[in-house]
C-alpha positions in Angstrom: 39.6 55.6 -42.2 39.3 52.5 -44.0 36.0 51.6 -45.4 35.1 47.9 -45.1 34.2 46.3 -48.6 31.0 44.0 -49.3 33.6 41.2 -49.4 34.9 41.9 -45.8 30.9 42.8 -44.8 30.1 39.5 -46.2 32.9 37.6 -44.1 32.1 39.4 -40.8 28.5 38.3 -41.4 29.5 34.9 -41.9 31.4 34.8 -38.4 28.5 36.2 -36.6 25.7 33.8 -37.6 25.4 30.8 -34.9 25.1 28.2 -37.9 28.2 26.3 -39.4 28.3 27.5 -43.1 30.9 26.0 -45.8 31.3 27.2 -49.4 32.7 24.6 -51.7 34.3 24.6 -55.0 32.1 22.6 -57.7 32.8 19.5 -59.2 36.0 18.9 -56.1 34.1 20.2 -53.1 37.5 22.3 -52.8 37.3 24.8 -49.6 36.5 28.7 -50.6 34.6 29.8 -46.9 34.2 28.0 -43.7 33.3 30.1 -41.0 34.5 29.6 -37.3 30.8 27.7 -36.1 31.9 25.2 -39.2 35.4 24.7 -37.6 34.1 23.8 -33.8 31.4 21.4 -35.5 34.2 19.3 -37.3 35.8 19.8 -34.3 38.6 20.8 -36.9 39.4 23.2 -39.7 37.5 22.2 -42.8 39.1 19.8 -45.1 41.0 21.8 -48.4 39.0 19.9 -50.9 36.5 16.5 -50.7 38.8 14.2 -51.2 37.9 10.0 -50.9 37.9 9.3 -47.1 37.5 12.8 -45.7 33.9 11.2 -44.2 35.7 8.8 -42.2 38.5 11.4 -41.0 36.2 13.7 -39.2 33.9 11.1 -37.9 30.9 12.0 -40.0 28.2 9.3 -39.4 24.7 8.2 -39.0 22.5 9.1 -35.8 22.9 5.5 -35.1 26.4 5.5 -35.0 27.3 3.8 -38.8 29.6 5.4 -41.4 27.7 8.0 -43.3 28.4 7.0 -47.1 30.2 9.8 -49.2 28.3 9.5 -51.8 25.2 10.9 -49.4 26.6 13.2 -48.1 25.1 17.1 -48.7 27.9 18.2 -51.1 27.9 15.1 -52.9 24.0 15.2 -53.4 24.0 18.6 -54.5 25.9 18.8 -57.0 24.5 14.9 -58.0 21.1 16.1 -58.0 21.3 19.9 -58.9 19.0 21.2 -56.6 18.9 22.0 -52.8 19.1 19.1 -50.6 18.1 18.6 -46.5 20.0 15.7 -44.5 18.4 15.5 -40.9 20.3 12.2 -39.8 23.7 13.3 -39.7 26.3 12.9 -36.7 29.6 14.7 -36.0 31.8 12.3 -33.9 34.8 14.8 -32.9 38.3 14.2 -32.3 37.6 14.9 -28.2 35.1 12.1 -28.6 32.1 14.4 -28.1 29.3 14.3 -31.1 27.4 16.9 -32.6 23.8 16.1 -34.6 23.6 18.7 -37.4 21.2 19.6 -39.8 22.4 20.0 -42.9 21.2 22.3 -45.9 23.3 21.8 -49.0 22.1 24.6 -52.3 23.8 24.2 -55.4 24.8 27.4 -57.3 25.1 28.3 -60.8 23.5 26.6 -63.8 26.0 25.0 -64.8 26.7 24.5 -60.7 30.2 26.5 -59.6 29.7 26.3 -56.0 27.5 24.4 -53.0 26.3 26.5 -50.1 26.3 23.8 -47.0 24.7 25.5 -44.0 24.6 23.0 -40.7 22.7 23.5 -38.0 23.5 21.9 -34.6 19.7 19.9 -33.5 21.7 18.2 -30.8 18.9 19.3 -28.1 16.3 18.8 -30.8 17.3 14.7 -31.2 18.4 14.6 -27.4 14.4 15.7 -26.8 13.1 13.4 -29.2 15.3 10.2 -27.9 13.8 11.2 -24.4 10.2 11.0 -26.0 11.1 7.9 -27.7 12.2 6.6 -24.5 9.5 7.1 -22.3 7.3 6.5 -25.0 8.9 2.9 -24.3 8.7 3.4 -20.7 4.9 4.0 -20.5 4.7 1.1 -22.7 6.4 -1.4 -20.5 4.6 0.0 -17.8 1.4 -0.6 -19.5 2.3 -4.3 -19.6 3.4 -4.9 -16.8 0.4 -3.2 -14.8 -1.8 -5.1 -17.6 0.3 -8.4 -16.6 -0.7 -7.4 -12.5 -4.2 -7.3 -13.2 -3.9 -10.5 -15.0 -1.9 -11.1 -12.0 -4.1 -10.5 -9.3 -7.3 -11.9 -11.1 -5.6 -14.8 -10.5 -4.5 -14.6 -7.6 -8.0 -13.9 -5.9 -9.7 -17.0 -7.9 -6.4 -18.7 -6.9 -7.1 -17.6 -3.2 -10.9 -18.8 -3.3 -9.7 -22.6 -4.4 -7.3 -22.5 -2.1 -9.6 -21.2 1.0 -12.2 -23.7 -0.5 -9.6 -26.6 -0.2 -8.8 -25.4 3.3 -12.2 -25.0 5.3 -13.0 -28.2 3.6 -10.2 -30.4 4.4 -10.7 -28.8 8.5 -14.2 -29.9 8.1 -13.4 -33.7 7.1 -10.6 -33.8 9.5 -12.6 -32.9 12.7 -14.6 -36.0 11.9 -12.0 -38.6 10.5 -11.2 -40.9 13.6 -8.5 -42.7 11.6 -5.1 -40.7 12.7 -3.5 -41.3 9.2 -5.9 -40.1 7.7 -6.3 -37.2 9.7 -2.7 -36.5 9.4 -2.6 -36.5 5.9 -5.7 -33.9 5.7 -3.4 -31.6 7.8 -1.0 -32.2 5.4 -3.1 -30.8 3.1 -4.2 -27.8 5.0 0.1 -27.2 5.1 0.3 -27.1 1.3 -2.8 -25.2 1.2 -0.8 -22.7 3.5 2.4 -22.5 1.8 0.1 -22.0 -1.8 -1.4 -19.1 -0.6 2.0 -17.6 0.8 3.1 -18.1 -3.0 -0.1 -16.4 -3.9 0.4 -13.6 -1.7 4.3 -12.6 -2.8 3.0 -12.7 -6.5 0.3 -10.2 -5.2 2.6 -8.0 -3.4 5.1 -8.1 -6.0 2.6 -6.6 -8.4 2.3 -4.5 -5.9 -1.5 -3.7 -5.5 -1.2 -3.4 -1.9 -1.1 -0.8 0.5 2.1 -0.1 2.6 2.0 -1.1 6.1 5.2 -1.2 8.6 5.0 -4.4 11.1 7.2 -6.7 13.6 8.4 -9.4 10.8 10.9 -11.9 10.6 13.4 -11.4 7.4 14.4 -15.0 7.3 10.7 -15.9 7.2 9.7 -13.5 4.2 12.7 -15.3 2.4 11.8 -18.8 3.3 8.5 -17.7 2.4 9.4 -16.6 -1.2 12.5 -19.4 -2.0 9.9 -21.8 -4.1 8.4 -18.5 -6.5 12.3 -17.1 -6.2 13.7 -21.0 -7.3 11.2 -20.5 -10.0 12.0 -17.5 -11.0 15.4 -17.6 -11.6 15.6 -20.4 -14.2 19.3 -21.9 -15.0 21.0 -20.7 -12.0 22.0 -22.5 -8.8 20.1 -20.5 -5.7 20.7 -21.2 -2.1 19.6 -19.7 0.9 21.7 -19.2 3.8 19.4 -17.7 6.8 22.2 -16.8 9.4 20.2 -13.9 11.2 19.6 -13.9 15.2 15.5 -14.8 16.2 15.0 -15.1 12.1 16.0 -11.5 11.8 13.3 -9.6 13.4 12.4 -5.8 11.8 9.7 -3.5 11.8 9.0 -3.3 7.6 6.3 -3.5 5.2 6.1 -7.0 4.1 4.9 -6.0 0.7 7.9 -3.5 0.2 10.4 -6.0 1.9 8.9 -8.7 -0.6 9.7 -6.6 -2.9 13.0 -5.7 -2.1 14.2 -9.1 -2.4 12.7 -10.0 -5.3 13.7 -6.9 -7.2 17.7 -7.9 -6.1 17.3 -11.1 -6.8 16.2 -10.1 -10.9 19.1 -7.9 -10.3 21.3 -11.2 -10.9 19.9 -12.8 -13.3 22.8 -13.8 -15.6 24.6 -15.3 -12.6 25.2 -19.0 -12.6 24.5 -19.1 -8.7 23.2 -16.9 -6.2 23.3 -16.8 -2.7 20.9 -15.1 -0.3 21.6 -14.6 2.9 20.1 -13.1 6.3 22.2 -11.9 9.2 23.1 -9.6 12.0 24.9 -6.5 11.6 26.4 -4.3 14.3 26.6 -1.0 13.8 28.7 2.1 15.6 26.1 4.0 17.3 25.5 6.3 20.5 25.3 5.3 23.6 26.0 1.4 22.5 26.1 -0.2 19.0 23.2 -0.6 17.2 22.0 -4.3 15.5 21.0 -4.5 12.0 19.1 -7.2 10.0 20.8 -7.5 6.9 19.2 -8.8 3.7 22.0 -10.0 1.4 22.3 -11.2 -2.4 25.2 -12.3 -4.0 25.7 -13.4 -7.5 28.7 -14.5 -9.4 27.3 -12.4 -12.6 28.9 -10.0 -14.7 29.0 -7.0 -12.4 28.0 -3.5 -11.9 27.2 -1.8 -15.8 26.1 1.5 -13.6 27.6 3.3 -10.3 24.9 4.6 -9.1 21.8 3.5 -6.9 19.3 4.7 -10.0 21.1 2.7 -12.7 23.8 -0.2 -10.8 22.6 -3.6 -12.2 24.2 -6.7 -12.4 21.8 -8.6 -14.8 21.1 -6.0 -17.8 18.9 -3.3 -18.2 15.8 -5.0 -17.6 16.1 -5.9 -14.2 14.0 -4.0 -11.9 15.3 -0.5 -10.7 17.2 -0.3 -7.6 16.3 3.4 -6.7 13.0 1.5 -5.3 14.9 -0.9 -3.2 17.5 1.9 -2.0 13.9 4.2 -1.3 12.1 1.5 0.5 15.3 0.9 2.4 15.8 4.7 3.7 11.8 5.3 4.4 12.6 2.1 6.8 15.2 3.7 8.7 17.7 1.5 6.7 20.3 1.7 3.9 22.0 -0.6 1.4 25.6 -1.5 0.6 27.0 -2.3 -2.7 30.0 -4.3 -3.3 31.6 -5.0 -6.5 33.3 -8.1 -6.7 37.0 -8.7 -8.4 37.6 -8.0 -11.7 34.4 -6.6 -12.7 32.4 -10.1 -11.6 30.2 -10.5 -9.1 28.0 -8.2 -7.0 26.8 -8.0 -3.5 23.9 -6.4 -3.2 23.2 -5.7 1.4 20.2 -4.0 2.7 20.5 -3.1 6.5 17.4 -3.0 8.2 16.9 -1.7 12.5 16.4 -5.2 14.4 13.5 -5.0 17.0 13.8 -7.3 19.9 11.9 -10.3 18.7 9.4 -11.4 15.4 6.2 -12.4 16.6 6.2 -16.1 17.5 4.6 -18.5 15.0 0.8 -19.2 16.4 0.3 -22.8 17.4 -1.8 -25.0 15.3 -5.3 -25.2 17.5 -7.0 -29.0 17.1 -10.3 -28.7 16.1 -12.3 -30.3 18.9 -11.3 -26.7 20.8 -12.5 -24.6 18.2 -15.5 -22.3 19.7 -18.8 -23.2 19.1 -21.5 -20.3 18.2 -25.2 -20.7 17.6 -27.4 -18.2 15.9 -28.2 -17.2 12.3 -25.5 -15.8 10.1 -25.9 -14.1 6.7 -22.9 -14.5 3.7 -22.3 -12.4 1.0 -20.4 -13.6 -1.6 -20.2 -13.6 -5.3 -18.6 -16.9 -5.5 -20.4 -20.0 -5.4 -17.9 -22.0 -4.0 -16.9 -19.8 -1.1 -20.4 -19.3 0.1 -20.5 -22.8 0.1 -17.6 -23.8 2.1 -18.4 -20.7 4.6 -22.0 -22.2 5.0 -20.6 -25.6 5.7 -17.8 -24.4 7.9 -20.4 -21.8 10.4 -22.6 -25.2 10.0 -20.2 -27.0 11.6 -19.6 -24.7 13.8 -23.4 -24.3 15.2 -24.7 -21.2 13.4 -27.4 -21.3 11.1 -26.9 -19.6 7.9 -28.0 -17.5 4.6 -26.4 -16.9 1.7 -26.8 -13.8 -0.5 -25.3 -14.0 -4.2 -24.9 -10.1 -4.2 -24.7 -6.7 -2.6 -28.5 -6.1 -3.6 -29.7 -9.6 -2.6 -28.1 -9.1 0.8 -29.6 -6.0 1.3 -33.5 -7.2 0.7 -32.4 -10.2 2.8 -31.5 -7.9 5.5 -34.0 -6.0 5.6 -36.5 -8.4 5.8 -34.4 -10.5 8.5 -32.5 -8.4 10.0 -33.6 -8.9 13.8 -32.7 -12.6 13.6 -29.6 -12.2 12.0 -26.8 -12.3 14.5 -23.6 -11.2 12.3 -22.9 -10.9 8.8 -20.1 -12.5 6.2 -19.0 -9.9 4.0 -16.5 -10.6 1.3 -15.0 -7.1 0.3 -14.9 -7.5 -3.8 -17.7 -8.1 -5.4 -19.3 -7.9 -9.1 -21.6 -4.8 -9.2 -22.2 -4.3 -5.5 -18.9 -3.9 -3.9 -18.1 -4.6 -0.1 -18.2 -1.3 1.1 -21.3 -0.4 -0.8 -23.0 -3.1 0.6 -21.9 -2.8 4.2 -23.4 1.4 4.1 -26.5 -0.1 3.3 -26.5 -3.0 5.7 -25.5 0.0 7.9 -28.3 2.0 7.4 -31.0 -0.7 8.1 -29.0 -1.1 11.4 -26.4 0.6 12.9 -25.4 -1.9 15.1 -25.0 -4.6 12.8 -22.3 -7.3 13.1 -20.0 -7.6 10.0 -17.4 -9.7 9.8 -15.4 -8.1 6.4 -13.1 -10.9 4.5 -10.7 -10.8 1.2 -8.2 -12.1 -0.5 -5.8 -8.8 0.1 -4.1 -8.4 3.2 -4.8 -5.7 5.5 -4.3 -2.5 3.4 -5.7 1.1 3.1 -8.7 0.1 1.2 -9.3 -2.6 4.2 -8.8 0.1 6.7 -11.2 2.3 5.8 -13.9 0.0 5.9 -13.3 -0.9 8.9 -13.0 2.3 10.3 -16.6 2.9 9.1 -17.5 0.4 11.6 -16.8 -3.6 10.3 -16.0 -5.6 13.6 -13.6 -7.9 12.5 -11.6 -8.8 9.5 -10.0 -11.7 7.8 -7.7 -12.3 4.9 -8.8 -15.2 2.8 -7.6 -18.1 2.7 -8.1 -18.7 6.5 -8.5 -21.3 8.7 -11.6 -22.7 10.3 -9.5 -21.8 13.6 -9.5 -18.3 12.7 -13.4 -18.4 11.0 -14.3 -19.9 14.4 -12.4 -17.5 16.9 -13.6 -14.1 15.2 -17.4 -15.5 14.8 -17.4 -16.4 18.5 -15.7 -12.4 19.1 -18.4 -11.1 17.1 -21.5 -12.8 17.9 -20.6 -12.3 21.4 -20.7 -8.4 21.3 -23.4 -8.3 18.8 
């Protein structure tokens, strides 16, 4: 029986260790040892001897993807600087185009040096971790920003809201007096800008999307008509039409918000496009018993096409356009779906979301003249942090008939109250607030009387946070800006029952 030597121990050892290990010749770098580990690294056999170019023939480079000088190189260095050296950004780009980060350990031996011991490790799931926590490192910081830029956002937006619900009961006021029709005219002009501000105001709220999520009867082609100015401005340099084909303006039972959302997010999606089309229709599709009809919401750029094939990554406008898993989620939890279409030769994308039709979107409510407006008498109190609001709210209940009281906060409201509360027919109650906040302040109001009349307004549309006010018992509710129609109507509801 043959007796293995140390030489052959040695070699077997070498071919079991899960590390690539090379022993090189000093001063050539010519090959004595590579073991197998080495050879499926290089994605080769070891080179005979370090000859000039070797880096470049087996594709030995930075992490970043540049040449890796020679002259750096763990061999090199070693015997250049005499004494064990560590290289932790080196890449193996292999033959069959797959790359390896290594580790590399490089100890010179001898004194003088005869030979370099190069052991490399493979860190490939090391770095892969590390680029992940580099990456949503990034992540959580663009998220940061952009929830920083919401809140910015929706500051705005509610101040916004209050000079534009100022502007609005105001203008109402001076038009229900003005006898000259012009003039009159022109004041409902006003109150139609007013209208069409706050509709800008509210997709830049929902986009930010600070809202609640709540499915109801809505027109698609009136979201987008809604949305073409902020969309025109969004989109600067490129040529956007609308083309608003679908049957009774595409009725659909959706989440505004999310289907606000939706569009805006495909319309970022092609931004790089020199003109964009967006388009509503109808849809048929095959279905049992009969076919069934589809809204569909379409965007189609002439940009430079699909970088990614699927839902989570496909964008047409680079990699900071928003992610279309969202609008492919908001889709499916709506019953719905989305079709993409690349367009020839690697231009141009349609982007279609199909949505279930309903029979019809709720018809447009007709503008009511303000000598029918209901008239109300009694004393009212307001609650509001804002100067200007209680003021145009005291004016337009004044107007109305009621008497009324203002309270600057929660705690002022509630001393009011109690002291007045008998006489006090209803209450104004604007939901946010500085210290006191609109819930708070309606529990209290609450507790001095159960009955008591509240009639809760904000600049947010009707969401969760809404909701469960009113289910603690708030009558009525309206989102701010209104109109002195809709003041009027819910003041004469409420005072009636109270």
């Amino acid at each position: 029986m043959d007796v293995p030597s140390d030489h052959d121990i040695l070699l077997a050892l070498g071919e079991e260790l899960a590390v690539g290990v090379w022993v090189a010749r000093a001063p050539d770098g010519e090959l004595i040892y590579g073991n197998a580990v080495l050879a499926e690294m290089l994605g080769a056999a070891p080179p005979d001897r370090c000859s000039p170019g070797w880096s470049e023939r087996y594709g030995l480079a930075t992490r970043e993807g540049g040449r890796y000088p020679e002259t750096r190189l763990p061999i090199a260095r070693a015997l250049h600087e005499r004494r064990p050296v560590v290289i932790d950004d080196l890449a193996i780009r292999r033959r069959d185009g797959t790359r390896v980060d290594v580790r590399a350990v490089a100890r010179p031996v001898g004194d003088p040096v005869t030979h370099v011991v190069t052991t490399l490790f493979d860190v490939g799931p090391a770095v892969a971790a590390e680029r992940a926590r580099v990456d949503l490192e990034q992540r959580l910081r663009r998220a940061q920003r952009l929830e920083s830029v919401g809140a910015l956002a929706a500051g705005i937006a509610h101040d916004f809201n209050n000079l534009m619900f100022g502007i609005k009961l105001i203008t109402a006021e001076l038009a229900a007096s003005e006898p000259d029709l012009k003039r009159r005219a022109a004041m409902e002009q006003i109150d139609e800008i007013t209208e069409r501000s706050a509709s800008l105001t509210r997709s830049l709220v929902a986009f930010t999307r600070r809202g609640e999520h709540r499915a109801a009867p809505i027109g698609v082609s009136d979201v987008v008509s809604a949305m073409s100015e902020l969309l025109t401005r969004t989109l600067i340099d490129v040529e956007l039409s609308f083309e608003l084909e679908a049957t009774d303006r595409g009725p659909v039972v959706v989440d505004q918000t999310q289907l606000e959302q939706i569009l805006m997010s495909l319309v970022l999606d092609a931004r790089g496009a020199r003109r964009v089309v967006v388009r509503t229709g109808d849809v048929m599709m095959p279905a049992s018993p009969e076919p069934k009809r589809f809204v569909a919401l379409e965007v189609k750029d002439d940009g430079p096409g699909l970088v990614a094939g699927t839902p989570s990554g496909a964008t047409s406008g680079g990699s900071d356009a928003p992610d279309l898993a969202t609008v492919f989620a908001i889709a499916e939890r709506h019953g719905g779906s989305v079709e993409v279409d690349a367009g020839l030769d690697g231009r141009g994308t349609t982007m279609r979301v199909l949505l279930p039709a309903v029979r019809r979107a709720p018809a447009a409510r007709p503008r009511i003249s303000v000598a029918d407006l209901p008239k109300g008498t009694g004393l009212v109190l307001v609650i509001d942090d804002d100067r200007m609001v209680r003021k145009v709210v005291h004016s337009s209940l004044h107007s109305l008939g009621y008497t009324v009281i203002e309270a600057v906060s929660g705690s002022d409201a509630i001393e009011i109250y109690r002291e007045r509360h008998a006489e006090i027919r209803a209450v104004v109650l604007d939901m946010v607030m500085q210290g006191m906040t609109g819930r708070a302040t309606y529990l209290a109001l609450r507790d001095i009387d159960p009955s008591v009349a509240v009639l809760l307004m904000s600049g947010h549309a009707l969401n969760d946070q809404v909701q469960e006010i009113l289910d603690l018992g708030v009558r009525a509710f309206v989102s701010k800006p209104y109109s002195i129609a809709a003041l009027a109507t819910v003041m004469a509801e409420l005072t009636q029952r109270a």
